[in-house]
C-alpha positions as CSV (number, residue, x, y, z in Angstrom):
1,X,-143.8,72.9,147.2
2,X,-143.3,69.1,147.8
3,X,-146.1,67.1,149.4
4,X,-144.2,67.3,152.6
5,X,-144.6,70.9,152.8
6,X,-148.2,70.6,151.9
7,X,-148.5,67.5,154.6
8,X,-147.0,69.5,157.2
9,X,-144.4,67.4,157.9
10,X,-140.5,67.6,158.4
11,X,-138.1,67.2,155.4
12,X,-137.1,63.9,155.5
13,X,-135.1,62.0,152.7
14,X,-138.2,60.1,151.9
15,X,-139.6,61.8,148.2
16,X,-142.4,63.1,147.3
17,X,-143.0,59.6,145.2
18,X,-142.3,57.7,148.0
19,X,-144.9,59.6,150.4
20,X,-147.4,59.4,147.5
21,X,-147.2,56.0,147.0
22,X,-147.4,54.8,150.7
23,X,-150.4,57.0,151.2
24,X,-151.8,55.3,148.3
25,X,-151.6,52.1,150.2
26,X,-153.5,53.4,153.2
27,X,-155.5,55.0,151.3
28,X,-157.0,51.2,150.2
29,X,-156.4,49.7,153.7
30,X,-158.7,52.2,154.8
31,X,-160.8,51.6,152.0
32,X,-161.1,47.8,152.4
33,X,-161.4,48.0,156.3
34,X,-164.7,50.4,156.0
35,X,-166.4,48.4,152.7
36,X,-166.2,45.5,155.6
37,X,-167.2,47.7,158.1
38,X,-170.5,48.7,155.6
39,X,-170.9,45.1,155.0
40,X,-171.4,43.9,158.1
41,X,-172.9,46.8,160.4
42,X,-176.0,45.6,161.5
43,X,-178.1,49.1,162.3
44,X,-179.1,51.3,159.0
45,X,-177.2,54.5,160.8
46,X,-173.9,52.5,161.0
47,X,-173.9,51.6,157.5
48,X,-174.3,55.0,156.7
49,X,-171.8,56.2,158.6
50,X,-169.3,54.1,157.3
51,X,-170.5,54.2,153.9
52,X,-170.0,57.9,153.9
53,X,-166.4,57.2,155.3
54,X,-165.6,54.9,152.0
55,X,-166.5,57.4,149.8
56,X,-164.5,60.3,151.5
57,X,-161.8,57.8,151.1
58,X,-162.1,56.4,148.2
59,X,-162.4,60.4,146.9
60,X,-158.9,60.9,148.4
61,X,-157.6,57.8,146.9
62,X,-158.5,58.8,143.5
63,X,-157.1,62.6,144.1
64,X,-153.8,61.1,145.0
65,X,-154.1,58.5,142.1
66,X,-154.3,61.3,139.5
67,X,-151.8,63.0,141.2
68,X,-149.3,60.1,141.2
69,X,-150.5,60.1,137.1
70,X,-149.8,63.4,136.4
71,X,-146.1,63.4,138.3
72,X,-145.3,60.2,136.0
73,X,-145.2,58.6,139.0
74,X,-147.6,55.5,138.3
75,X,-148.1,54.6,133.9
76,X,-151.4,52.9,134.6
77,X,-151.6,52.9,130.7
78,X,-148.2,51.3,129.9
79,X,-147.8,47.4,129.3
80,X,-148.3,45.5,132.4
81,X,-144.6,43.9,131.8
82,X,-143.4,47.6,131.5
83,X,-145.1,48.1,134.4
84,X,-143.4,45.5,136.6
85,X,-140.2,46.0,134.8
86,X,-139.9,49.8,136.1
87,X,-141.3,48.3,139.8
88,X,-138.6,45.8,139.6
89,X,-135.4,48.4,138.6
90,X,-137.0,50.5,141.4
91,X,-136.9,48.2,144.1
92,X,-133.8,47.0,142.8
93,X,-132.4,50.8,143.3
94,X,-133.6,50.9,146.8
95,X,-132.4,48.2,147.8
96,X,-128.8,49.0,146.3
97,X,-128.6,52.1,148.0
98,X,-129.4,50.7,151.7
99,X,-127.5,47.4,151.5
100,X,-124.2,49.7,150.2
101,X,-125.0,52.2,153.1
């Protein structure tokens, strides 16, 4: 079962990788937005409430990290050159297949 199965959502031709990978990005927008959130809330409750939200998120964020690791999805231990290599020859990819479309 692909994460859009698990996700509820329609097939799409979007992969898995894809979907991972975007969510990991909200994943840290959401993360950033509530550390500033915690950070600036004036009234004890508030900062508890929002620092309980970070950590739910940043929980998530790590479960989908490890995830993403496990699929081969994201190398966080290969060479940061590798690293940007393989990003580059992806985005490369993408973009070959829609400007050809």
């Amino acid at each position: 079962m692909g994460l859009k199965e698990v996700l509820g959502q329609k097939v799409t031709n979007l992969s898995d990788e894809t979907i991972a990978n975007n969510a990991l990005a909200v994943k840290a927008s959401a993360a950033n937005a509530y550390l500033a959130a915690t950070l600036k809330a004036v009234t004890p409750e508030l900062r508890q409430l929002f620092s309980a939200n970070l950590t739910q998120i940043i929980g998530e964020h790590t479960a989908l990290t490890q995830l993403a690791a496990n699929k081969g999805w994201l190398n966080p231990y290969e060479k940061p050159e590798k690293q940007l290599f393989q990003t580059f020859n992806q985005s490369k990819e993408i973009l070959d297949t829609y400007i050809t479309e």
